[in-house]
VEXFILO-909065 format. One line per field, with one value per residue (C-alpha): x, y, z; residue number from 0. Coordinates in Angstrom, 3 decimals. Each point is the difference from the previous one (the first is absolute). Example, Ala and Ser with C-alpha at 12.3 -4.5 7.8 and 13.67 -1.06 7.14 Angstrom:
2
xx c(12.300|1.370) .
yy c(-4.500|3.440) .
zz c(7.800|-0.660) .
seq c(0|1) .
END
This chain:
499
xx c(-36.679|-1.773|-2.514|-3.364|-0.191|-3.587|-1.359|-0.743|-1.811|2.507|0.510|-1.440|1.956|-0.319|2.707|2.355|0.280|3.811|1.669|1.694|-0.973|-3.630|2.431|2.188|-3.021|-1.979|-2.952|0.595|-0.216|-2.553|-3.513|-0.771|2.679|3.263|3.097|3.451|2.197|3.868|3.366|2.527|0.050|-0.351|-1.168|-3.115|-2.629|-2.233|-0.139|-1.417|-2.593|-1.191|-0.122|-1.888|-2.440|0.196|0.041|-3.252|-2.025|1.945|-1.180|-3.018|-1.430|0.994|-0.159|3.456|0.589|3.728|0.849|3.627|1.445|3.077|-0.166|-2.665|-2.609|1.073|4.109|-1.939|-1.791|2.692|2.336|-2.025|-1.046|3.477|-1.322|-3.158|-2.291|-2.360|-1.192|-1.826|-2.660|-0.547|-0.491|-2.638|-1.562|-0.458|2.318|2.312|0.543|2.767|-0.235|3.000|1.602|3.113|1.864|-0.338|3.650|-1.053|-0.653|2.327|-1.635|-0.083|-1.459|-2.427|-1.516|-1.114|-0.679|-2.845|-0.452|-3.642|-0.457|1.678|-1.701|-3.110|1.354|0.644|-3.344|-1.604|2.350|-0.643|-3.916|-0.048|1.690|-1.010|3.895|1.371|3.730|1.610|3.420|2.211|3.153|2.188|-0.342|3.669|-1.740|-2.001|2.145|2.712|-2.444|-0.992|1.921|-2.051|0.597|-2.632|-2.968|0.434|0.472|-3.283|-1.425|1.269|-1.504|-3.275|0.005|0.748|-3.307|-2.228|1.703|-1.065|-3.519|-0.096|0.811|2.798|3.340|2.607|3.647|2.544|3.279|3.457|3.417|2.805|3.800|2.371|-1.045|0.146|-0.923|-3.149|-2.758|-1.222|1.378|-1.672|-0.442|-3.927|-1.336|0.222|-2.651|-2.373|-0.070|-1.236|2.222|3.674|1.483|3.678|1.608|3.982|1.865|3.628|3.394|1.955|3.577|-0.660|-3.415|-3.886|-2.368|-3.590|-2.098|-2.861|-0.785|-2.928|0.971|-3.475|-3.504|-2.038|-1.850|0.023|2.879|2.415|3.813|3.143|3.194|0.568|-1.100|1.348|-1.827|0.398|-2.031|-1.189|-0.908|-3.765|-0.342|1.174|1.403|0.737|1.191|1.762|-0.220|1.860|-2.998|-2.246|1.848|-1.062|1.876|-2.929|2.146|-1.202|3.317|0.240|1.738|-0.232|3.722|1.429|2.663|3.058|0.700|3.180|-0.174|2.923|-1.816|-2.890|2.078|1.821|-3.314|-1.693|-2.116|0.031|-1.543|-3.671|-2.307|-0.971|3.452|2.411|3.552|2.771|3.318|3.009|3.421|2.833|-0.577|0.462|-0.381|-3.151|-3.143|-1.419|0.784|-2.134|-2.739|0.151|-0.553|-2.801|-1.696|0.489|-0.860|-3.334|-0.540|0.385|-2.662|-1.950|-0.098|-0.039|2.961|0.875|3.704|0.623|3.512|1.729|3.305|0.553|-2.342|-2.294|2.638|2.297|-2.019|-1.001|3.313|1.339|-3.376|1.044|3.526|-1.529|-2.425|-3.104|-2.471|-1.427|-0.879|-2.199|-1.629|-1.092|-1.292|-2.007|-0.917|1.757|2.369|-0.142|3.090|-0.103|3.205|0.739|2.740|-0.275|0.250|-2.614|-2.695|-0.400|0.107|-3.944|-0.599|1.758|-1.724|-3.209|0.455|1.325|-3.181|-2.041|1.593|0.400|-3.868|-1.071|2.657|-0.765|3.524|0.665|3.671|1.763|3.343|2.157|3.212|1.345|-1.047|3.433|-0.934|-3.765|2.496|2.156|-3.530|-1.268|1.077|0.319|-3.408|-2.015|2.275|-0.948|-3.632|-0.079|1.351|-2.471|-2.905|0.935|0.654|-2.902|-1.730|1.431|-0.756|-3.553|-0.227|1.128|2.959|3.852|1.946|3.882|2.071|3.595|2.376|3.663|3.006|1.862|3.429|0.712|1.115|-3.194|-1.119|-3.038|-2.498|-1.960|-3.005|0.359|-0.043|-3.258|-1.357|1.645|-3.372|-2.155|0.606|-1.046|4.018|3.040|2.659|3.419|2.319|3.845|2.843|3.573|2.846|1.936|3.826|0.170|-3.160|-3.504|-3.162|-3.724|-1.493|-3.488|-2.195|-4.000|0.688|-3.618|-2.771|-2.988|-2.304|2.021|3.327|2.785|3.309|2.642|3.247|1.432|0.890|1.453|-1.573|0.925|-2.190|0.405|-2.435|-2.507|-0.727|1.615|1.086|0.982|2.252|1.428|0.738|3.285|1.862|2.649|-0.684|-0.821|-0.978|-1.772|-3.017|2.459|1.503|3.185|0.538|2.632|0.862|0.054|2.674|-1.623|0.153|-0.434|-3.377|-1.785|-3.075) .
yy c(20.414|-0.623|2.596|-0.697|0.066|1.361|-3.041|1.001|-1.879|-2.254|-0.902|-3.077|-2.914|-3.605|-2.577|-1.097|-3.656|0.740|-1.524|3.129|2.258|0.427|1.094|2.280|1.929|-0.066|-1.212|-0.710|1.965|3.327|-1.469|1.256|1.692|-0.302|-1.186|-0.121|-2.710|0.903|-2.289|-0.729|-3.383|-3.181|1.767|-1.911|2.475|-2.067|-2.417|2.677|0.930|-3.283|-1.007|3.061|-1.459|-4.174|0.887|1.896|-2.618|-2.667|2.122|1.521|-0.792|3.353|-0.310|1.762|1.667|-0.302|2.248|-1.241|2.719|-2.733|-3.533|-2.256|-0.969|-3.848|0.912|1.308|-2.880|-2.436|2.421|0.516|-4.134|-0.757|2.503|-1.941|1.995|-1.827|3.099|-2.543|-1.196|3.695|0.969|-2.988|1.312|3.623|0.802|1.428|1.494|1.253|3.510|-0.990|3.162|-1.803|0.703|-2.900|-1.283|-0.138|3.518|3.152|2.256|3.236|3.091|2.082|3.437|0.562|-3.107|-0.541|-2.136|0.695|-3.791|-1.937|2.725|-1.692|-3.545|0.344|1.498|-2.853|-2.731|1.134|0.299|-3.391|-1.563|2.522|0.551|1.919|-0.430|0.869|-0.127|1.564|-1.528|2.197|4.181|-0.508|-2.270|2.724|3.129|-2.650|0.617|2.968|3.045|2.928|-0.473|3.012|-1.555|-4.069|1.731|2.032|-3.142|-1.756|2.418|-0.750|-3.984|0.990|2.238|-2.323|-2.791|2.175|0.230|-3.707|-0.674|-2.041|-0.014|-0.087|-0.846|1.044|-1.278|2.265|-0.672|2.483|-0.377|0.159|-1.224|3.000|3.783|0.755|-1.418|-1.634|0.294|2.920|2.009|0.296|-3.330|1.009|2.881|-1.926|-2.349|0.700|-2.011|-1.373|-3.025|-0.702|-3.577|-0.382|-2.803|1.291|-1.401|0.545|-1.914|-2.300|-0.955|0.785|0.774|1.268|2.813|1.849|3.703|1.830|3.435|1.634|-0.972|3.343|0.841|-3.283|-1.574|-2.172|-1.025|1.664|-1.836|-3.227|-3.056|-3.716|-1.999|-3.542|-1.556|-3.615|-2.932|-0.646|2.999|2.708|3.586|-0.118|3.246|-0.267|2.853|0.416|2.421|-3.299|-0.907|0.916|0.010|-2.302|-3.567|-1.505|-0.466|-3.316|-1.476|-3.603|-1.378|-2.464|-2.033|1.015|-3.533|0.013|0.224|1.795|2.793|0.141|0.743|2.582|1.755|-0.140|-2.867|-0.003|1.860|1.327|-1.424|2.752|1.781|0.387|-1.334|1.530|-2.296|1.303|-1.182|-0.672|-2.961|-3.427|1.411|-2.336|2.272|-2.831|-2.174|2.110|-0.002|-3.584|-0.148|2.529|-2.154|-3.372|1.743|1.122|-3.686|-1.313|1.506|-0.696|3.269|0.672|1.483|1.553|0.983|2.052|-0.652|2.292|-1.146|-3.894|-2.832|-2.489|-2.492|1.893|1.252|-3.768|-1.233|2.633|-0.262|-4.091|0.820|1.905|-2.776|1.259|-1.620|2.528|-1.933|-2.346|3.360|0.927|-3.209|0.688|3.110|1.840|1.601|1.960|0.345|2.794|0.462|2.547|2.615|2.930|1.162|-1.739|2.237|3.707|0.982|1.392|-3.687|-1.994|2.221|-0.922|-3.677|-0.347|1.593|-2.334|-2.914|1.425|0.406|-3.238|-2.656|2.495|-0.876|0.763|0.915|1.093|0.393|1.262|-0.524|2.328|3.494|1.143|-2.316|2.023|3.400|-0.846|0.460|3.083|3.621|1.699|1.264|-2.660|-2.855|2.300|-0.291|-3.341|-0.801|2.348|-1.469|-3.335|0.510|1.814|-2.498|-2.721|1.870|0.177|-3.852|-0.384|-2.251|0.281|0.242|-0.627|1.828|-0.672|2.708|0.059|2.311|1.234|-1.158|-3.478|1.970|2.023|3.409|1.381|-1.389|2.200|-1.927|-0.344|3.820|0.166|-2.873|0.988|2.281|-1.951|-3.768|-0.637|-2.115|0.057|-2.507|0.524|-2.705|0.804|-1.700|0.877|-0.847|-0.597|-1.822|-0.486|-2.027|0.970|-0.449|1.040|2.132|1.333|2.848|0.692|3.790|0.994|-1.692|2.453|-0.570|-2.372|-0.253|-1.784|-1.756|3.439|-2.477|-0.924|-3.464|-2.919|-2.961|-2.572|-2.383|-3.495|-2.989|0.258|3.796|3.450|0.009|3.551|0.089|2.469|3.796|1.611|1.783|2.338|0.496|3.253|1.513|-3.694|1.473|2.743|-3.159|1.448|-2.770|0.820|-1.306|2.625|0.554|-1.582|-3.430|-2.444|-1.271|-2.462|-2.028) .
zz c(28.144|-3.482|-0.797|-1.262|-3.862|-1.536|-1.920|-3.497|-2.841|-1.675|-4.061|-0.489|-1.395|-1.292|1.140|-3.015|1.784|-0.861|3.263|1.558|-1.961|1.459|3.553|-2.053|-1.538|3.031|-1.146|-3.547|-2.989|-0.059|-1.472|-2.916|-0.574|-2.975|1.410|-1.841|0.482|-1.297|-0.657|-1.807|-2.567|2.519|2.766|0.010|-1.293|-1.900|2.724|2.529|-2.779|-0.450|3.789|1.040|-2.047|0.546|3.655|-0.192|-1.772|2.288|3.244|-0.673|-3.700|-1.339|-3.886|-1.194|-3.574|-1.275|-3.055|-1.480|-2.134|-0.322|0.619|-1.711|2.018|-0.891|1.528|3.009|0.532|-0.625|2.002|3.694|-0.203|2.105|2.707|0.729|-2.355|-2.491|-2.015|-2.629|3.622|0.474|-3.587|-0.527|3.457|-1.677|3.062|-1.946|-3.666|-1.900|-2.284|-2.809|-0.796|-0.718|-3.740|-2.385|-0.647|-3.694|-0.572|0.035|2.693|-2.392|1.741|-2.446|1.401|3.566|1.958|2.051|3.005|-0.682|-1.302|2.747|2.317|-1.465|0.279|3.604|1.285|-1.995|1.938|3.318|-0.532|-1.436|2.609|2.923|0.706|2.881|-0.585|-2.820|-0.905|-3.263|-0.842|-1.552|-0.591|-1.601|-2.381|-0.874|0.066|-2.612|-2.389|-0.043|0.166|0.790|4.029|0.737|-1.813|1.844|2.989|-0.148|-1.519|2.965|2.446|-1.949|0.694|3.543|0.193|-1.376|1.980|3.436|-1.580|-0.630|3.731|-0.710|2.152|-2.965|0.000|-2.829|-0.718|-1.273|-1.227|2.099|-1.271|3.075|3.394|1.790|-1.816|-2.527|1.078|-3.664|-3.241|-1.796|2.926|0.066|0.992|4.049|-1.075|-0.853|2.850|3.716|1.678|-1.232|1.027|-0.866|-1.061|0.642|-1.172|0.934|-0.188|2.826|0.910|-2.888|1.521|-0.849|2.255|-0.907|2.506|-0.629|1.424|-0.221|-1.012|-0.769|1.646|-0.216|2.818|2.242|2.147|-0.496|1.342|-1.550|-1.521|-1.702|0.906|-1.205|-2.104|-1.650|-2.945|1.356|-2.246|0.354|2.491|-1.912|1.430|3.691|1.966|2.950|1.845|3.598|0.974|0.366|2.931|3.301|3.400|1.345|0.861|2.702|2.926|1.864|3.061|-1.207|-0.509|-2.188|-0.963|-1.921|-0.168|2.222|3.558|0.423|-2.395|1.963|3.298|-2.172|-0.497|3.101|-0.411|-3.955|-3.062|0.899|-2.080|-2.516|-0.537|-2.619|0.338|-1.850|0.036|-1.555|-0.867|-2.457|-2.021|1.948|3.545|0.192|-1.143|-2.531|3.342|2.434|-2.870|-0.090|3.908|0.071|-2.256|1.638|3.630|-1.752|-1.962|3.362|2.079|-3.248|-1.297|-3.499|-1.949|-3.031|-1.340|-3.508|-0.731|-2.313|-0.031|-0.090|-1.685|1.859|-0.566|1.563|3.184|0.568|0.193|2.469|2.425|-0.448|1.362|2.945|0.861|-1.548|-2.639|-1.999|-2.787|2.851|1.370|-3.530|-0.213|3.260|-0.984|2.609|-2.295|-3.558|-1.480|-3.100|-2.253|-2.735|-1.322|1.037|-3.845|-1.090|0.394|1.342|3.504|-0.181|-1.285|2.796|2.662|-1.499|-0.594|3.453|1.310|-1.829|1.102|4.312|-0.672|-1.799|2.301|3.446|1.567|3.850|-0.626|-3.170|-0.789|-3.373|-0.652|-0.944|-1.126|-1.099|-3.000|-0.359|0.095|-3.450|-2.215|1.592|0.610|3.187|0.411|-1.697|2.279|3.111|-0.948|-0.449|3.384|1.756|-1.993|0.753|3.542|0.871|-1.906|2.236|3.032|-0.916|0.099|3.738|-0.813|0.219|-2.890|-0.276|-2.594|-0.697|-1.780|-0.510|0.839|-2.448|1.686|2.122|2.758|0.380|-1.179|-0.727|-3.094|-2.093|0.658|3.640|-0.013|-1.736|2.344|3.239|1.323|-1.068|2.327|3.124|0.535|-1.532|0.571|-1.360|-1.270|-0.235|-0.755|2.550|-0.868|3.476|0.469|-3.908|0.061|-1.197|2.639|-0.495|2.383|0.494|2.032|0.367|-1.356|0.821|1.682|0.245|2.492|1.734|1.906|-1.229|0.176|-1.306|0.054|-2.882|-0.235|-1.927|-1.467|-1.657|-3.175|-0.224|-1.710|3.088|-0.595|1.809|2.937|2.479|2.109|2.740|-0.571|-1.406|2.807|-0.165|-3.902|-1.557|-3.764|-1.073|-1.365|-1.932|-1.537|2.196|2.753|2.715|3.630|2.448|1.825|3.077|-1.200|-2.787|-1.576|1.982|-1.207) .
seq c(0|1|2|3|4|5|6|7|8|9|10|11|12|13|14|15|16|17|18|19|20|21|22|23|24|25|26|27|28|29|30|31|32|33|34|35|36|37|38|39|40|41|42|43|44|45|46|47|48|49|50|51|52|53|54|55|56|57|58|59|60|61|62|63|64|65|66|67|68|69|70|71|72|73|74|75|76|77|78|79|80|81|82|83|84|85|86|87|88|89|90|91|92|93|94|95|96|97|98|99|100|101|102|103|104|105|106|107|108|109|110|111|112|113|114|115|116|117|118|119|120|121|122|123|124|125|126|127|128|129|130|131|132|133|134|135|136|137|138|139|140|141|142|143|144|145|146|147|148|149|150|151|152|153|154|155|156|157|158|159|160|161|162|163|164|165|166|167|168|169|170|171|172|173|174|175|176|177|178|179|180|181|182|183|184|185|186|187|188|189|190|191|192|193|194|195|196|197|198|199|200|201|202|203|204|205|206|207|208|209|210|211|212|213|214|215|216|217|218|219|220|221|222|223|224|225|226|227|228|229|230|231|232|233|234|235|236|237|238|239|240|241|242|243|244|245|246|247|248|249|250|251|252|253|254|255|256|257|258|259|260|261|262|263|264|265|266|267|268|269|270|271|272|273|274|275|276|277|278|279|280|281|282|283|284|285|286|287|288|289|290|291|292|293|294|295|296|297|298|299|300|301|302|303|304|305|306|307|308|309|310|311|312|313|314|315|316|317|318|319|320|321|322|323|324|325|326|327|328|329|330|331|332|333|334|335|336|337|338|339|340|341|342|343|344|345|346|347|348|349|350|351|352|353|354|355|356|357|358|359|360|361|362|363|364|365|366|367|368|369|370|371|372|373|374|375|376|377|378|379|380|381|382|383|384|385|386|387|388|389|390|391|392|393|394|395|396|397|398|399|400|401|402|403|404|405|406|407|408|409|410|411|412|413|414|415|416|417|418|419|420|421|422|423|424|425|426|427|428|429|430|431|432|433|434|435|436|437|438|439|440|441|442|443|444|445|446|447|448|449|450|451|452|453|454|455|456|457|458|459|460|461|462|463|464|465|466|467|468|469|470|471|472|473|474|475|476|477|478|479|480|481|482|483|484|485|486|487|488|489|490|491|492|493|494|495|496|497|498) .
END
């Protein structure tokens, strides 16, 4: 029984428009108040900074201040204009306005007595009144501390700007260098102190692979959720989180069945797939998985539903020829529309930025039935925990649009065994049908079984089927035959196999 928890008055904060983040932060980022954002080189600082502000004038017209300590303002501009952001439009506009602290590559920065922020101090109160900013954001404090040396004196400077910056009513943002992934929190040790909230930047290499998450590790006073989250950078959309805490166990459950696409199938699993479930089929490679995708597809073409594959593993050439050989047209049910076929390596882009296409395109073609083939190709570009992330995000994400999807993944051995990805997949379908290959009297046969079926009784035989140009075809259950899922056939002593 959950208790009743007293309702105090909360921080207020202002939405960054960052996608994901805004969930992560619970609400945001405190208003008013001077947050620190932390990474190593490439982990995509600057590009926070700068959205934090596009995003506000984009959303709500709120005039930004950005105060580079590094880059030019001209690299900054000609850097951000692949990510969709015309900084030029919003200058013009008096939208936004740049405060140039950067050091002129023509002059020897030579430090002479004790500096003073005092002048840019000055610079950026003028900036924001001019423009009536209420976002501001400072890219870099290592900038800053690389040229000066007496750490005490920037840092009580720093704690200065962040004073008048509260007085100013401005919700400010600054940006600092860290050298290892994981241990100090910024480079010279002070920059956390003078920030209210920190938010840390990770670009680590793991297994030979990159993978970028953000955590927030500070937020004084307000809420937020713990750990690190995934993020991407996205060509014309910029920095998208993807955080498993936006899903929610809220999918609607349906008794509506439909087609596998083989008869047989569908008297295997009581009557065939229910409409919004997912389908996990697993087996050594050529037991017939890219054939029971192929199937699934034309049973959903067929009752003119419309279908979408992402193929991983062979071309379009390729996939067209074999769905030929089995009696199916795909390239006439593209042409109908019926069917989108999308190919691509599994290397050629990050794991955070497949998920994220293939959301984009499940939401702009709005398929009834999906299917991928395979995601023991997705697995070879990710690590453990970001490949188990993906596959819950995308699931769920499936799930939430009330249509079956199909996933294919392979054993590590022909005669069966148990695939890393089907373990991290397993819990999470609705059916999973098992594809083995037995080798019986010094021949080898293909079997199959319905493994799990939830919500729904189902054939528990295991039995043999055959493929030939027309499609697959089931046949009757082994008897007297033990160990085939082990990859161990053996007669009993009862008797010989009969099918």
């Amino acid at each position: 029984m959950f208790t009743h928890v007293p309702n105090y008055p909360q921080i207020e904060k202002i939405e960054t428009g960052i996608t994901g983040f805004d969930l992560i932060s619970s609400g945001g980022l405190p208003k008013g108040r001077t947050t620190l954002v932390s990474g190593t080189a490439g982990s995509a600082k600057t590009v926070f900074a700068v959205q934090f502000l596009a995003e506000g004038i984009k959303r709500s017209g709120d005039a930004g201040i950005f105060v580079t300590f590094e880059e030019s303002p001209a690299d900054i501009r000609r850097n951000v204009k692949s990510l969709g952001w015309d900084l030029e439009v919003w200058e013009a506009e008096g939208k936004w306005l740049f405060v140039d602290a950067s050091p002129d590559p023509g002059q020897d920065q030579v430090e002479a007595g004790r500096y003073d922020l005092g002048a840019l101090l000055a610079r950026i109160e003028y900036a924001v009144a001019k423009i009536g900013a209420t976002r501001l954001s400072m890219d870099s404090l290592g900038a800053v501390f690389a040229q000066f040396r007496d750490a005490a004196l920037v840092r009580s400077e720093l704690f200065r700007i962040s004073a008048i910056l509260r007085q100013l009513k401005v919700t400010s943002l600054m940006t600092s260098e860290r050298t290892q992934e994981y241990g100090e929190i910024a480079r010279f040790g002070v920059e956390e102190f003078v920030a209210d909230n920190v938010v840390i930047l990770r670009n680590v290499l793991e297994d030979e692979k990159r993978r970028r998450t953000m955590e927030i590790l500070k937020y004084r006073g307000t809420s937020h959720q713990k750990g690190e989250f995934p993020f991407t950078i996205v060509s014309g959309r910029g920095i998208l989180a993807i955080p498993l805490s936006a899903m929610e166990l809220k999918q609607k459950s349906s008794n509506v069945r439909i087609t596998s696409g083989n008869d047989e199938l569908d008297a295997m699993c009581g009557g065939g797939f229910f409409r919004d479930s997912i389908i996990l089929v697993s087996g050594a490679t050529g037991t017939g998985k890219t054939l029971i995708t192929t199937e699934f597809l034309k049973g959903g073409a067929d009752k003119n539903e419309r279908c979408l594959l992402f193929a991983f593993e062979e071309s379009r050439e390729q996939l067209f020829r074999n769905a030929d050989g089995w009696g199916s047209n795909f390239e006439a049910l593209e042409e109908s529309g019926l069917l989108k076929v999308v190919c691509a390596y599994p290397e050629s882009a990050s794991l955070e930025d497949h998920l994220i296409e293939m959301k984009d395109i499940i939401e702009h073609y709005k398929p009834n039935r999906i299917a991928i083939d395979s995601f023991s190709a997705l697995e070879r570009v990710a690590t453990p925990k970001g490949f188990r992330e993906f596959v819950i995000s995308l699931t769920s994400f499936i799930k939430h649009q009330e249509v079956a999807g199909l996933f294919t993944a392979t054993t590590p051995s022909l005669m069966g065994g148990t695939s890393v990805t089907e373990s991290h997949i397993s819990t999470l379908t609705d059916s999973i049908i098992l594809l083995r290959y037995v080798e019986m009297n010094g021949s080898m046969r293909r079997c199959m079984t319905v493994l799990k079926m939830r919500g729904s009784l189902h054939d528990k035989d295991i039995l043999e089927f055959t493929i030939d140009g027309s499609g697959m075809h089931i046949g009757k259950p082994f008897r007297d035959v033990t160990g085939i899922l082990a990859g161990n056939p053996r007669e009993t002593p009862f008797g010989v196999s009969a099918v």
